[in-house]
C-alpha positions as CSV (number, residue, x, y, z in Angstrom):
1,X,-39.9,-66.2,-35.8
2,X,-38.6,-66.8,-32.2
3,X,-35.3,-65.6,-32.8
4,X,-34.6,-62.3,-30.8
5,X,-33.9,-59.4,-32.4
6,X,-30.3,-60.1,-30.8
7,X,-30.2,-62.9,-32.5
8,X,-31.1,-62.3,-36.0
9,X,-28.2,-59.0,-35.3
10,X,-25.5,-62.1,-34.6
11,X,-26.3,-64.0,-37.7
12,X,-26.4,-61.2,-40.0
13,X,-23.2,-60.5,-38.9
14,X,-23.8,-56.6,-37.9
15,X,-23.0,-57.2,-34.3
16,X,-20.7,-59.3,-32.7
17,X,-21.2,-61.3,-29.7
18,X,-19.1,-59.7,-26.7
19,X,-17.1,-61.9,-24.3
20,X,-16.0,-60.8,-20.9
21,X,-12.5,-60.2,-20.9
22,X,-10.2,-62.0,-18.0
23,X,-6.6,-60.5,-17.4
24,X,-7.4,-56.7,-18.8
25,X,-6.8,-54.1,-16.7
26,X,-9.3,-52.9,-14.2
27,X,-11.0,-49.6,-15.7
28,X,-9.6,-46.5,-14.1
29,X,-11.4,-43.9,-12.8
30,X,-12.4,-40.6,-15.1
31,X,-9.7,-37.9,-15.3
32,X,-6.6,-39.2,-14.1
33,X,-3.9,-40.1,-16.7
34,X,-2.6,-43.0,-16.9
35,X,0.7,-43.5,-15.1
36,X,4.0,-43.2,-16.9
37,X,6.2,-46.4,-17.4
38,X,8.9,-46.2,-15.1
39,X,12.2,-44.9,-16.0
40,X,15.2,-42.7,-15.3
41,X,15.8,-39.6,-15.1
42,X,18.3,-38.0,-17.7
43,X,20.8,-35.7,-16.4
44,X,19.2,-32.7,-18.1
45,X,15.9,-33.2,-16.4
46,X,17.7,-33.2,-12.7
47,X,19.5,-30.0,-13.7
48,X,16.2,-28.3,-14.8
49,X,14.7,-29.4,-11.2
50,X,17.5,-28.0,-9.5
51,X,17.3,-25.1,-11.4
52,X,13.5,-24.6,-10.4
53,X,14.3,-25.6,-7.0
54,X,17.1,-22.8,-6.5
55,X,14.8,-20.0,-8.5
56,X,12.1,-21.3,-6.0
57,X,14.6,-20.5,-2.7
58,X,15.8,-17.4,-4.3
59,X,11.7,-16.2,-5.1
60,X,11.2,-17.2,-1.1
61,X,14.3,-15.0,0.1
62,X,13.7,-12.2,-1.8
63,X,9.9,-12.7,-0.5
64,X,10.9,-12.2,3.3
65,X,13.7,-9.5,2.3
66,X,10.6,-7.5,0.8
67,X,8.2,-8.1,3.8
68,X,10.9,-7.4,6.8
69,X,11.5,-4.0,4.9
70,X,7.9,-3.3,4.8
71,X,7.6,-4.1,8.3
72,X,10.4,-2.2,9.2
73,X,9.0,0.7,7.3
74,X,5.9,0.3,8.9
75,X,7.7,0.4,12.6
76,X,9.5,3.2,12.2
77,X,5.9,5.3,10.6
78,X,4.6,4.6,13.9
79,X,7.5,5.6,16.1
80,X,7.9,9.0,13.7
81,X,4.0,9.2,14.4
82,X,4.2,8.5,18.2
83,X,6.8,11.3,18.7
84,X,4.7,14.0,16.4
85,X,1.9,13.2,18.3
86,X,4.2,13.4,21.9
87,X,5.3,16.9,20.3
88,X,2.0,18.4,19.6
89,X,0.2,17.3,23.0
90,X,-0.7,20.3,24.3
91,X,1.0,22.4,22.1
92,X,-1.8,23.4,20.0
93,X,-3.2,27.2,20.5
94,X,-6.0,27.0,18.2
95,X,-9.4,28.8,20.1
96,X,-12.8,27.8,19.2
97,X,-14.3,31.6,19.4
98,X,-11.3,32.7,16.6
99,X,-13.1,35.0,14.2
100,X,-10.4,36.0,11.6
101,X,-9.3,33.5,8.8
102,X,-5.8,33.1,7.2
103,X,-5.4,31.2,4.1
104,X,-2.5,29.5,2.9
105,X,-1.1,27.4,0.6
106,X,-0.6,23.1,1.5
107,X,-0.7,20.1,-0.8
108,X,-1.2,21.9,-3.8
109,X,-4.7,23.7,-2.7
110,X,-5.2,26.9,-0.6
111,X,-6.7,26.1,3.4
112,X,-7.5,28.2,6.1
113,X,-7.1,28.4,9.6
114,X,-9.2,30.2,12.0
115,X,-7.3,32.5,14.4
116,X,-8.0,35.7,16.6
117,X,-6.3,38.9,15.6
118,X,-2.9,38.5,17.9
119,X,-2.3,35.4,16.7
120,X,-2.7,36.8,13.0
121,X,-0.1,39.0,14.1
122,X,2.3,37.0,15.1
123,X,1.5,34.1,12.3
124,X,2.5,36.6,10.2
125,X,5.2,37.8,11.8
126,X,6.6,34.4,12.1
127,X,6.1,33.8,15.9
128,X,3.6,30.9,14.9
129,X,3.1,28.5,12.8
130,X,0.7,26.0,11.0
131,X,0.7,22.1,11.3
132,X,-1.1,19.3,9.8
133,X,-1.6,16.5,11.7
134,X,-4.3,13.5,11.9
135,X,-7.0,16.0,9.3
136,X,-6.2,19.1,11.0
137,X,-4.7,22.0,10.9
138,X,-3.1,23.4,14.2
139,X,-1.5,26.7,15.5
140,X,1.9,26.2,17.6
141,X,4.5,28.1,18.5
142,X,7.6,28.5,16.3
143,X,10.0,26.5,18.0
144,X,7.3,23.3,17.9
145,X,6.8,23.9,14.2
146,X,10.8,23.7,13.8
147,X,11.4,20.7,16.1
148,X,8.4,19.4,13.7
149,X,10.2,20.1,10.4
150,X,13.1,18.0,11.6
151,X,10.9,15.1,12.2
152,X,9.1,15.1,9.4
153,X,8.7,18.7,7.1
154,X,5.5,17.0,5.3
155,X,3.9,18.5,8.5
156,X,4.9,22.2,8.4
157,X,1.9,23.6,6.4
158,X,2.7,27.2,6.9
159,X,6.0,29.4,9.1
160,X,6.5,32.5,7.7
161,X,10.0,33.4,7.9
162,X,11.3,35.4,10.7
163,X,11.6,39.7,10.1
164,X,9.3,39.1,7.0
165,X,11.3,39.5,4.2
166,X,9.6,41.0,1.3
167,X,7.2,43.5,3.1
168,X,6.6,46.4,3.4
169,X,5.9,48.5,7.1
170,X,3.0,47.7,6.8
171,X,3.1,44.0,6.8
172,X,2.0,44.5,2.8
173,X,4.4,42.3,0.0
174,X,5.9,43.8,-2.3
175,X,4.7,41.7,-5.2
176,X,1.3,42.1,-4.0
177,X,-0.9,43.6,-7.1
178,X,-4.1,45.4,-6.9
């Protein structure tokens, strides 16, 4: 009864006696594949890399096409920008004590200015006009508002055409129901 459990395992033949093995290869680490066998590449295969190379060159070209246009577009939003804002310094003749409000339609919604009663006057008249620019609507001059227009018409939020068509002498439209 001196025999090993290992031992009584070997002679009944359920295990089997394991010998280091000399000339196998060296165990590789986990999760890399085993290397390929060597061999050549078919003509098909170099094709299909060229093919991915080109498509590759063409993706990168069309890449930097795309991003000098945005940058481009981007440069000349800021030199539009600079020369609104070089237009309307100084221009504006909004007043801070302006107790009358005129509403308008901009964008789809109805917004107001404030404005003292010449300035009504002539809005109406189509002396002045309204601008939006950085949030804010400002009162200028008609001739700012049309140099505006040509720069960019997005800005014009209200200039009421000159002689006002449409109205009556007493500055009433003619559509207007009550």
């Amino acid at each position: 009864m001196a025999e090993s459990l290992r031992d009584q395992l070997l002679k009944s033949g359920i295990v089997k006696k394991v010998q280091p093995d000399r000339g196998r290869e060296p165990k590789r680490p986990a999760g890399k594949p085993p290397a390929a066998p060597a061999r050549s590449r078919t003509a098909q295969e170099i094709d299909l890399a060229k093919a991915y190379a080109l498509r590759g060159q063409a993706e990168a070209r069309e890449r930097k096409q795309a991003e000098r246009e945005a940058a481009e577009q981007a440069r000349l939003r800021r030199e539009r920008k600079l020369r609104i804002q070089q237009l309307l310094d100084g221009k504006a003749l909004n007043k801070a004590d302006a107790d009358l409000v005129r509403n308008f339609e901009y964008a789809g919604k109805i917004r107001r200015i404030h404005v003292d009663a010449a300035q009504l006057a002539a809005l109406n008249a189509g002396e002045l006009g309204v601008v939006q620019h950085a949030g804010r609507y400002l009162l200028v001059g008609r001739d700012t508002a049309e140099q505006l227009r040509e720069l960019d018409a997005n800005h014009v939020a209200l200039l009421v055409a000159p002689g006002g068509a449409g109205m009556d002498d007493d500055g009433v439209p003619h559509d207007l129901m009550w």
